[in-house]
C-alpha positions as CSV (number, residue, x, y, z in Angstrom):
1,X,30.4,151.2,-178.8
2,X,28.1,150.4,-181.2
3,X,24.5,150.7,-181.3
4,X,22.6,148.2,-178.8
5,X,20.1,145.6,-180.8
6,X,16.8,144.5,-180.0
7,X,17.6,141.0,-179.9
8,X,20.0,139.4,-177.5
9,X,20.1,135.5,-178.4
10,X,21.7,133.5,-175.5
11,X,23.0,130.0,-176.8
12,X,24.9,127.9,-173.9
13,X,27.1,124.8,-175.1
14,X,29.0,122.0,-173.9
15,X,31.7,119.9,-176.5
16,X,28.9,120.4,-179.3
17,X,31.7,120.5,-181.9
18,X,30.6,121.0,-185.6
19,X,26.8,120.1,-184.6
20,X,26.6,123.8,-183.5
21,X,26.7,124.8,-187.3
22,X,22.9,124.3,-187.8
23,X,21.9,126.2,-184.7
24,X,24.3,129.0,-185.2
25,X,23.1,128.8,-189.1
26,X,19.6,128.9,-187.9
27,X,20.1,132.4,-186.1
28,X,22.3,134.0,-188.6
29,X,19.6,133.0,-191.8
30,X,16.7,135.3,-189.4
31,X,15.0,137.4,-191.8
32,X,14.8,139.6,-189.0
33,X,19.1,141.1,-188.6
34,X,18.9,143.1,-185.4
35,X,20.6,140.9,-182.9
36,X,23.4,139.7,-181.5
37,X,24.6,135.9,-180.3
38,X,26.0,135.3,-177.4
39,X,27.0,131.9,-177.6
40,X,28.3,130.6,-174.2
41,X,31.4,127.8,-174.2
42,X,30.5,126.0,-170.5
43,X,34.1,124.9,-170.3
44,X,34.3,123.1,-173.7
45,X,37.3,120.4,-174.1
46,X,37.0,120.4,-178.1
47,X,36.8,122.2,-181.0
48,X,33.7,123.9,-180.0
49,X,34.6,127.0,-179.5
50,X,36.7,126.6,-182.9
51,X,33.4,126.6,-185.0
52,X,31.5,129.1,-183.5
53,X,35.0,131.5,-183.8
54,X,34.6,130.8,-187.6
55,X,31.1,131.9,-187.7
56,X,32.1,135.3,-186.0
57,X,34.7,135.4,-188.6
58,X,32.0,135.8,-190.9
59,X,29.2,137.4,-189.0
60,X,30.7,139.9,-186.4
61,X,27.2,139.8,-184.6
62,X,28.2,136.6,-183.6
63,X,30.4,136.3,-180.4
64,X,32.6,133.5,-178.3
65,X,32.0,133.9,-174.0
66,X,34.3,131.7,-173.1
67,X,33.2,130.1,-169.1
68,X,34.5,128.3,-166.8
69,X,32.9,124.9,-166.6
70,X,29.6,125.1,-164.5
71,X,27.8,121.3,-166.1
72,X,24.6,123.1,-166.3
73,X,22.7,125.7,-168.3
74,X,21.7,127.9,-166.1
75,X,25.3,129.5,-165.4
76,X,26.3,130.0,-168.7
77,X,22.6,131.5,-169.8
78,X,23.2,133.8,-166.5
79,X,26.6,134.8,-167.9
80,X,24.9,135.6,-171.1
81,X,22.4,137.9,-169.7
82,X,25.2,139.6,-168.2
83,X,27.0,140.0,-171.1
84,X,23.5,141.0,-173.4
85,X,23.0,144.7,-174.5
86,X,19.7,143.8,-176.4
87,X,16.2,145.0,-175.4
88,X,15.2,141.5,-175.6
89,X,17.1,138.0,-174.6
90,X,16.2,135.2,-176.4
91,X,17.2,131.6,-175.7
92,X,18.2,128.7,-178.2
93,X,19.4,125.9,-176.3
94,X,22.7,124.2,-178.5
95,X,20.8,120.9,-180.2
96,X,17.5,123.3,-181.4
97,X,17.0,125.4,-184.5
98,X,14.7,128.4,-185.5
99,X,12.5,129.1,-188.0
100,X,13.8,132.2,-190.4
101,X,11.2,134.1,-189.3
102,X,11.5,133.6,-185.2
103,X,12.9,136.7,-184.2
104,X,10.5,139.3,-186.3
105,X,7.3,136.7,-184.9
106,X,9.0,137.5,-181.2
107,X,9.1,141.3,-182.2
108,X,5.7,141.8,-183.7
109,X,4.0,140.1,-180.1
110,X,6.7,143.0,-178.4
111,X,5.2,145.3,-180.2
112,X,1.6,145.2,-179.0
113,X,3.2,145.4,-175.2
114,X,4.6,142.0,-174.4
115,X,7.0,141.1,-171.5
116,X,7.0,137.4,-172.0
117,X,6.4,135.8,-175.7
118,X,6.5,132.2,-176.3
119,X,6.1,130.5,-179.6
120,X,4.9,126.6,-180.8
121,X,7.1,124.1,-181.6
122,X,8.5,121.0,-183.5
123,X,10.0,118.5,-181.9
124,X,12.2,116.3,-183.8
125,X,14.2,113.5,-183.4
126,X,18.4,113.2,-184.1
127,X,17.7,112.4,-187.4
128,X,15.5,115.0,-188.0
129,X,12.1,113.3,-188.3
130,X,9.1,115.4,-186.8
131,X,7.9,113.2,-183.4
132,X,5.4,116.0,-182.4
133,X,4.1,119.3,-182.5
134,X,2.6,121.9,-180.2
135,X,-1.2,121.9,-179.8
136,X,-3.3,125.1,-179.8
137,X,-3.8,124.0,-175.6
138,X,0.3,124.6,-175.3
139,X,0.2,128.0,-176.1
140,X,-3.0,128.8,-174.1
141,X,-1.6,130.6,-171.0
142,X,-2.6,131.5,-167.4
143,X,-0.8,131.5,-164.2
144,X,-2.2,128.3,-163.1
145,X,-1.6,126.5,-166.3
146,X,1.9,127.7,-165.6
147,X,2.1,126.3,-162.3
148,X,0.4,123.2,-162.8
149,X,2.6,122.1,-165.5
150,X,6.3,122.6,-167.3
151,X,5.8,125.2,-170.4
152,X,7.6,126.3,-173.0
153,X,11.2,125.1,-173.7
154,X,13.9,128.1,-173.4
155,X,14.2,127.8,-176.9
156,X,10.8,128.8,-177.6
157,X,10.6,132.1,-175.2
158,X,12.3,136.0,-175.3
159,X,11.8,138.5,-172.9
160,X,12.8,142.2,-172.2
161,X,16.1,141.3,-171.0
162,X,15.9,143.0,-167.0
163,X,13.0,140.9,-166.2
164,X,15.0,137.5,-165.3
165,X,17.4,139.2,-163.6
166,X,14.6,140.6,-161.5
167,X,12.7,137.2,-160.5
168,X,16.4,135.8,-159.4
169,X,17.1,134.9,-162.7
170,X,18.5,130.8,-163.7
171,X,18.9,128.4,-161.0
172,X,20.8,125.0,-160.9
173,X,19.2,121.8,-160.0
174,X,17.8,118.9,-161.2
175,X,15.8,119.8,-164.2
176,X,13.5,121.9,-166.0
177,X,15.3,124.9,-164.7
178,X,12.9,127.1,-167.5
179,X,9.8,125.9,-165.3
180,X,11.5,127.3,-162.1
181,X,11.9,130.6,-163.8
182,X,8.8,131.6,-165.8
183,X,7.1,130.5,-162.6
184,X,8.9,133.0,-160.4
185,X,8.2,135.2,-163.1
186,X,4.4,134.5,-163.4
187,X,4.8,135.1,-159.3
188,X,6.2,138.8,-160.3
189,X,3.3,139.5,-161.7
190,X,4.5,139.3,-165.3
191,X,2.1,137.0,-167.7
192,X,3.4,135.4,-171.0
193,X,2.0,136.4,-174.6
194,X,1.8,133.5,-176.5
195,X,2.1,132.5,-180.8
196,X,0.6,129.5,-182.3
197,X,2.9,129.5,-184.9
198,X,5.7,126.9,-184.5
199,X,8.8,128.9,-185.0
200,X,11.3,127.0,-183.2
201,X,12.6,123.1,-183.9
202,X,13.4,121.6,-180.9
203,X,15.7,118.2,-180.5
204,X,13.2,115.4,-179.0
205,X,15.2,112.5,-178.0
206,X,15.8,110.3,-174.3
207,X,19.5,112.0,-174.4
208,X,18.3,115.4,-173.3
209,X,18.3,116.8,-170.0
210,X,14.2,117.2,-170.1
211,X,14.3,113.5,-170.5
212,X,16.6,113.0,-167.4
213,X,14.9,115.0,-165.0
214,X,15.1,113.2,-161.6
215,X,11.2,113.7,-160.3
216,X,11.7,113.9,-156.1
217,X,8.2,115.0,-155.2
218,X,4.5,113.2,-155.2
219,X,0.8,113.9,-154.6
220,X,-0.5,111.1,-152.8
221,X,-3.6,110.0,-154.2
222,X,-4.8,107.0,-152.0
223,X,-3.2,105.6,-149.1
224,X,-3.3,101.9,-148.1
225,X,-2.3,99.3,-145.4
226,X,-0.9,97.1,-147.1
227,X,1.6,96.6,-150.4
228,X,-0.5,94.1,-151.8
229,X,-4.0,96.3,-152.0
230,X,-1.5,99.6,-153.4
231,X,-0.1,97.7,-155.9
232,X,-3.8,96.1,-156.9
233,X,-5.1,99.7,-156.9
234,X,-2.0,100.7,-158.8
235,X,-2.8,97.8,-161.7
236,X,-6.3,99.0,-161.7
237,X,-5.6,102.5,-162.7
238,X,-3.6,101.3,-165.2
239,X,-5.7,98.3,-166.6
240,X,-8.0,100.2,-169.0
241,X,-11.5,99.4,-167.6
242,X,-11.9,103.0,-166.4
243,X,-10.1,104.8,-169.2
244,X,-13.1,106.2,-170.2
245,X,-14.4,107.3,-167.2
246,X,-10.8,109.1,-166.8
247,X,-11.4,111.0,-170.0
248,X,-15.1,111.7,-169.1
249,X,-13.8,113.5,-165.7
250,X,-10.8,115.1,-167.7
251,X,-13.2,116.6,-170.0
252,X,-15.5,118.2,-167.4
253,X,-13.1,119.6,-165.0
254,X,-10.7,120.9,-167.9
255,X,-13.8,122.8,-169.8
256,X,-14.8,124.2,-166.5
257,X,-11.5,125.2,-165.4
258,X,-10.8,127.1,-168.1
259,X,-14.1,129.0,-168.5
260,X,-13.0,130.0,-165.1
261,X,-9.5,131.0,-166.4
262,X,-10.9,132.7,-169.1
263,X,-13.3,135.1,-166.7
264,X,-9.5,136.7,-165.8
265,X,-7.4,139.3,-167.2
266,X,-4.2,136.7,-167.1
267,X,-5.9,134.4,-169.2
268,X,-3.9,134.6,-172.6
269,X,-5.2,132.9,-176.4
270,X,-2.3,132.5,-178.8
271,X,-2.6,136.2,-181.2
272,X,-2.9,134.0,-184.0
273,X,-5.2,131.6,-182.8
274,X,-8.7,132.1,-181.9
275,X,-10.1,128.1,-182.1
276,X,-12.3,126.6,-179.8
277,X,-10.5,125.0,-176.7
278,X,-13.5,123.0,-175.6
279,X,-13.0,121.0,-179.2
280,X,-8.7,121.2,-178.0
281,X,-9.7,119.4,-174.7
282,X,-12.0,116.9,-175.9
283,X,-9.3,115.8,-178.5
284,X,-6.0,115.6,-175.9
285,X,-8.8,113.5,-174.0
286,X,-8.9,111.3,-176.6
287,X,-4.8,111.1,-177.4
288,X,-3.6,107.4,-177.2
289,X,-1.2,106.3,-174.4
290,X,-1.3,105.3,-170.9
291,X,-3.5,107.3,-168.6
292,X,-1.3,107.1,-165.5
293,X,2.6,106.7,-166.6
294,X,3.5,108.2,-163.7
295,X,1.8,106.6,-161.0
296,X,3.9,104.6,-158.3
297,X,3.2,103.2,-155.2
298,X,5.8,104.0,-152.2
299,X,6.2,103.3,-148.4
300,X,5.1,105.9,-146.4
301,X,5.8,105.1,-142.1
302,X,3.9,102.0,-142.1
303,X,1.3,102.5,-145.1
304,X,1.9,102.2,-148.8
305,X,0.7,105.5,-150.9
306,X,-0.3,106.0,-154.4
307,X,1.2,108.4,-155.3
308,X,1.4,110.8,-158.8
309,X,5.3,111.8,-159.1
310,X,5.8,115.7,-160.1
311,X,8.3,117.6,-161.9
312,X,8.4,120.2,-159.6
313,X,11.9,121.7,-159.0
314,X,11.1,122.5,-155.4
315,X,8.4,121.2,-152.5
316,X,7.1,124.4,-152.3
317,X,6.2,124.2,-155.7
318,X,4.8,120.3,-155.0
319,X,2.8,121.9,-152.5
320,X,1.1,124.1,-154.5
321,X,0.6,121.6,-157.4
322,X,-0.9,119.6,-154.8
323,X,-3.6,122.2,-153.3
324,X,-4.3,123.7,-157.5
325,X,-5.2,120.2,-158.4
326,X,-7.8,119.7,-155.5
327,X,-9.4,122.7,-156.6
328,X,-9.7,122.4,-160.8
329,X,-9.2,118.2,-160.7
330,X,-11.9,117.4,-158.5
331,X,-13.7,114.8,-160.7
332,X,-10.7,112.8,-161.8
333,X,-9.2,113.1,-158.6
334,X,-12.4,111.1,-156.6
335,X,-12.9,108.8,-159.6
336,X,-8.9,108.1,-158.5
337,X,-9.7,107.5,-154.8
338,X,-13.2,105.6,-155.8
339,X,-11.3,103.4,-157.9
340,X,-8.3,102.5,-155.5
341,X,-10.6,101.9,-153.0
342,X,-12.7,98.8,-154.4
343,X,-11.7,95.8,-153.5
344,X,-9.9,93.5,-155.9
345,X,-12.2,91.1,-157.7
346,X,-12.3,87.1,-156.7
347,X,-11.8,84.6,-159.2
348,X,-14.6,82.0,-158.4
349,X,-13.9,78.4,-158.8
């Protein structure tokens, strides 16, 4: 058998047909060479598995695992781990590309000790226009950033290959099946090194599964007696007259929370990055957009509750969104409950 490489790059697909080219391209044209692709066929119905045969034809580090049909990534990126010799699995989900240089950034934060490295991003859309980019705040890492909210796309992240395997590795279920596992992870014990640089192009558009994610758990916020007063509470919130109040307590709970981060050894600065995060906070405060997208009011045995949906995979995991956010959100959360609470103003004739 040949020698093992560093890199193991896990690609599963589903019917992507000749699409696949420019992600299969976008691995083969790595300045870095010491990998291998594992690109897993979930069960694909057309000439899928065709295309990425031809690349192998041309690049022997590329290889076919042919699955059974499992409808979600998690199998197939399990099969691939199984099928991986590298020191390192990397992820690149089917409709995202890389940067030339992805692999050697990944290998130079492995080199100073890493377990977990996650890189910055570009989203685009299908026709390849840029929609976003990763701030310097999304590759600022701690344990409770992790668990408070979903981080870094598969596509973005390699790690020294046991270590999924170890935390239970990929799960099923609704959504955001990456969340699930770097947080078991960040349970483990393991913390993430993180790169500014945005080495990986990642498909932004309402079609993907990120976008589809069915949220089943809420933090109640306020509760009321009646539908009327929720949904005037609800309108409130949303009505702009307290924005910037809203940004005011984001601010100040955000800049203390992570001076308190930062007094831990989890706390983790991009290496390339060393810019000052109060500046970072103060200008996602200021971001346009609606302040409370995902509030919603729902019946609750008798009452109506406002209620912030979640995109936790699990309740446990609500429950310990719920319990973090009392503790590091306590401004914005009473400005919440303060302003839910007034009563709704008269008109006067």
């Amino acid at each position: 058998m040949s020698r093992a490489p560093r890199f193991s790059v896990i690609c599963p697909t589903y019917n992507r047909s000749r699409a696949l080219v420019a992600t299969l391209d976008s691995v083969r044209a790595q300045s870095f060479p010491d990998w291998e692709l594992l690109v897993v066929s979930d069960g694909s119905t057309d000439d899928t598995d065709a295309w990425v045969r031809a690349a192998a034809a041309e690049d022997p580090r590329v290889r076919l695992v042919r699955a059974p049909r499992h409808g979600h990534p998690s199998g197939p990126r399990m099969i691939g781990l199984g099928e991986a010799r590298g020191e390192f699995a990397a992820y690149l989900d089917h409709d995202d590309t890389w940067r030339a240089d992805h692999l050697r950034v990944l290998l130079t934060a492995f080199e100073t000790g890493a377990d977990l490295v996650a890189t910055g991003c570009e989203r685009r859309n299908a026709a390849g226009e840029r929609t976003s980019r990763s701030d310097l705040l999304e590759v600022v890492w701690h344990p409770e950033i992790q668990l408070l909210g979903p981080m870094f796309e598969p596509s973005r992240v390699a790690h020294r290959r046991p270590l999924a395997e170890e935390a239970g590795g990929w799960r099923a279920g609704d959504g955001l099946e990456d969340w699930d596992l770097w947080l078991r992870m960040a349970d483990r014990g393991l913390r993430f090194t993180t790169v500014y640089e945005r080495t990986a192009f990642l498909l932004d558009d309402s079609g993907t599964r990120r976008h589809r994610t069915v949220r089943r758990h809420r933090m109640p916020l306020a509760v009321h007696d009646d539908a009327r007063r929720a949904h005037a509470a609800l309108l409130r919130l949303r009505g702009g007259a307290h924005d910037e109040e809203f940004r005011r307590a984001y601010v100040a709970d955000t800049v203390e929370w992570y001076a308190r981060m930062a007094q831990t050894p989890e706390f983790a600065l991009p290496l390339d990055r060393r810019d000052d995060l109060r500046r970072e906070i103060e200008l996602r405060a200021r971001r346009a957009g609606e302040l409370w997208p995902d509030l919603v009011v729902v019946p609750d045995r008798g009452r109506f509750l406002l209620a912030q949906l979640l995109w936790c995979p699990t309740a446990e995991h609500a429950r310990r969104v719920a319990e973090l956010s009392a503790r590091v959100q306590p401004r914005q959360l009473a400005l919440v409950a303060e302003t839910a609470a007034r009563e709704p103003e008269r008109v006067h004739g």
